[in-house]
C-alpha positions as CSV (number, residue, x, y, z in Angstrom):
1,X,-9.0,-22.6,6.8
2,X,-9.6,-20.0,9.3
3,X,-9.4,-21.7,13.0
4,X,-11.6,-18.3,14.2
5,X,-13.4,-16.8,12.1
6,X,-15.2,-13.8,12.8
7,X,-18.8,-13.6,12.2
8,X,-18.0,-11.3,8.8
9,X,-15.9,-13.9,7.7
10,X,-18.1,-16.6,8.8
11,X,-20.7,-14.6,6.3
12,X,-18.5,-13.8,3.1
13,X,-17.9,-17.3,3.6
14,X,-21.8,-18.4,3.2
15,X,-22.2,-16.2,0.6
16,X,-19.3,-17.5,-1.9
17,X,-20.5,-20.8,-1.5
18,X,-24.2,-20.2,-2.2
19,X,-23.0,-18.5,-4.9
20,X,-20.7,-21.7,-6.2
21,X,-17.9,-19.7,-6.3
22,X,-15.1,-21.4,-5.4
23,X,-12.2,-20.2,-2.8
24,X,-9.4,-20.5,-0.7
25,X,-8.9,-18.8,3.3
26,X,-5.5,-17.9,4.7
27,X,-4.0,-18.0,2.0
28,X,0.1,-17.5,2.2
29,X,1.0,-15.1,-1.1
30,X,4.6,-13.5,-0.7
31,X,5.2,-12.9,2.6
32,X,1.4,-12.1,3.7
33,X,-1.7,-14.2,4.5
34,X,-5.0,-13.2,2.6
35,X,-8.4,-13.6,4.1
36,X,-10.0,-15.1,1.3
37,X,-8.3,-15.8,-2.5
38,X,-10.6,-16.2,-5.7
39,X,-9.3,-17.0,-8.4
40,X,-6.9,-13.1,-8.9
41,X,-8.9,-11.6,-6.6
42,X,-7.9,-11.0,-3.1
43,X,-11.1,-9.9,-0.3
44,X,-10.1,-8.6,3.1
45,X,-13.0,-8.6,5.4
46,X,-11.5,-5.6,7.4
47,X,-12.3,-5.4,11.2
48,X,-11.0,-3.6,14.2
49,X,-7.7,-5.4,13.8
50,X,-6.8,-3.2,10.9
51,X,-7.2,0.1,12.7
52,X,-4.1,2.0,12.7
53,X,-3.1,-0.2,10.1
54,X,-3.8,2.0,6.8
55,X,0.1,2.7,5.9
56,X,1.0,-1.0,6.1
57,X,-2.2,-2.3,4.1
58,X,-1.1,0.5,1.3
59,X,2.1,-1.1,1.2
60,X,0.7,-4.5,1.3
61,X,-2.2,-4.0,-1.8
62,X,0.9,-2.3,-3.8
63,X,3.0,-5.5,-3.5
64,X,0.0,-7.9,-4.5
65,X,-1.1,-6.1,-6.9
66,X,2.3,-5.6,-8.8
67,X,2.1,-9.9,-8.5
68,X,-1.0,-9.4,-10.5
69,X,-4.0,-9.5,-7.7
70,X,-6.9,-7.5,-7.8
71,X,-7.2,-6.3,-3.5
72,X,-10.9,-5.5,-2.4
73,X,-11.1,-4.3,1.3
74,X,-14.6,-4.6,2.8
75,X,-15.2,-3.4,6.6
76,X,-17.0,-6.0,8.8
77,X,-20.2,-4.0,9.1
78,X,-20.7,-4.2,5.2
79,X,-20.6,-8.1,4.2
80,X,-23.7,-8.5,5.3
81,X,-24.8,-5.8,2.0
82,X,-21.7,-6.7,0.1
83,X,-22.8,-8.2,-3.5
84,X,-20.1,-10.5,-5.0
85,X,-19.4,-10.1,-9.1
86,X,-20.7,-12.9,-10.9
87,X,-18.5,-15.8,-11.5
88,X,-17.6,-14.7,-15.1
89,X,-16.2,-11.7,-13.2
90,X,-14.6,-13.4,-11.0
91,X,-12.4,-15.5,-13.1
92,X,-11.1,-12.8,-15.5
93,X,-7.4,-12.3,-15.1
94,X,-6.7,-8.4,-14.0
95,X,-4.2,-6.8,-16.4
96,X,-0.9,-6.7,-15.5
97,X,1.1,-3.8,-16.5
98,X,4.6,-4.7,-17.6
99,X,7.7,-2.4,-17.1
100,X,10.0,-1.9,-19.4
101,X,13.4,-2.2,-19.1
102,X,16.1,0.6,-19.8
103,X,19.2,-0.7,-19.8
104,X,22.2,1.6,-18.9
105,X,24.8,2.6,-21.5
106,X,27.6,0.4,-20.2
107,X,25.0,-2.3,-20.0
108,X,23.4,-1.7,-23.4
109,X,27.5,-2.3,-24.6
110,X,27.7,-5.6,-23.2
111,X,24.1,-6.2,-24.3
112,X,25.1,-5.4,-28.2
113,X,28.4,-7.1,-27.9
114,X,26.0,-10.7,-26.7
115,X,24.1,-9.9,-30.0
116,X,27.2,-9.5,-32.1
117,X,28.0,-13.2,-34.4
118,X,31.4,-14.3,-33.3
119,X,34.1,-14.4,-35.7
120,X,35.7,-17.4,-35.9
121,X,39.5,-17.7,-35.3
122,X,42.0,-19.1,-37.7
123,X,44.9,-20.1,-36.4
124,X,48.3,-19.3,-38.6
125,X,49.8,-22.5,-37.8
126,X,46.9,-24.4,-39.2
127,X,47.0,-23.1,-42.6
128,X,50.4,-24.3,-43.4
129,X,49.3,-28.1,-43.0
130,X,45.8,-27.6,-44.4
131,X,47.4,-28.1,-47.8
132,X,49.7,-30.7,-46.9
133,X,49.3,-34.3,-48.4
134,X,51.6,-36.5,-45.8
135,X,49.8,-37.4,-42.7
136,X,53.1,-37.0,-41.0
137,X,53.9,-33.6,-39.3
């Protein structure tokens, strides 16, 4: 819960809940605090506070969204026209794009070598009593 909220927040606020939607404020993902968290979809109600700010939010929508978020900025003066997605929008998942992953050629060795059955051992000694009928050695 926000302890002061501004008066945009105060709004996007109203209008989730008269919508049904629900929400969560303040919310801690990573090592940043969102204003407001539905569902995959992050909303910043920007205000003067993020003047002078633009290379850091970059930075900060590039590491949510490679958690899988969905970041919408909207400035303070344009809540009040703002129209939130319907709930069935809401609640789809965004896609996540998946890397893949190149190993390098010494790793791609051990990688193969993992992969490889495992012979098993014999030991020289033991075949000379394998056929032996006395159980004394």
């Amino acid at each position: 819960m926000i302890l002061n909220p501004t008066k945009a927040e105060l709004l996007f606020r109203n209008k989730l809940e008269l919508k049904g939607i629900r929400y969560r404020t303040q919310v801690v993902i990573a090592r940043y605090i969102v204003d407001f968290l539905v569902g995959k979809i992050i909303y910043e109600i920007d205000g003067s506070s993020h003047d002078g700010k633009e290379v850091y939010d970059s930075i900060r929508d590039s590491d949510l969204k490679s958690l899988g978020y969905k970041v919408i900025h909207i400035q303070n003066k344009d809540v009040a026209d703002y129209k939130i997605g319907n709930v069935k929008q809401i609640k789809e998942k965004p896609q996540i794009s998946k890397e893949v992953y190149i190993p390098t050629p010494l790793e791609q060795i051990r990688l193969d070598k993992q992969k490889e059955p495992k012979k098993k051992k014999t030991r020289k000694w033991a075949n000379k009593f394998k056929n032996h009928k006395s159980g004394v050695y």
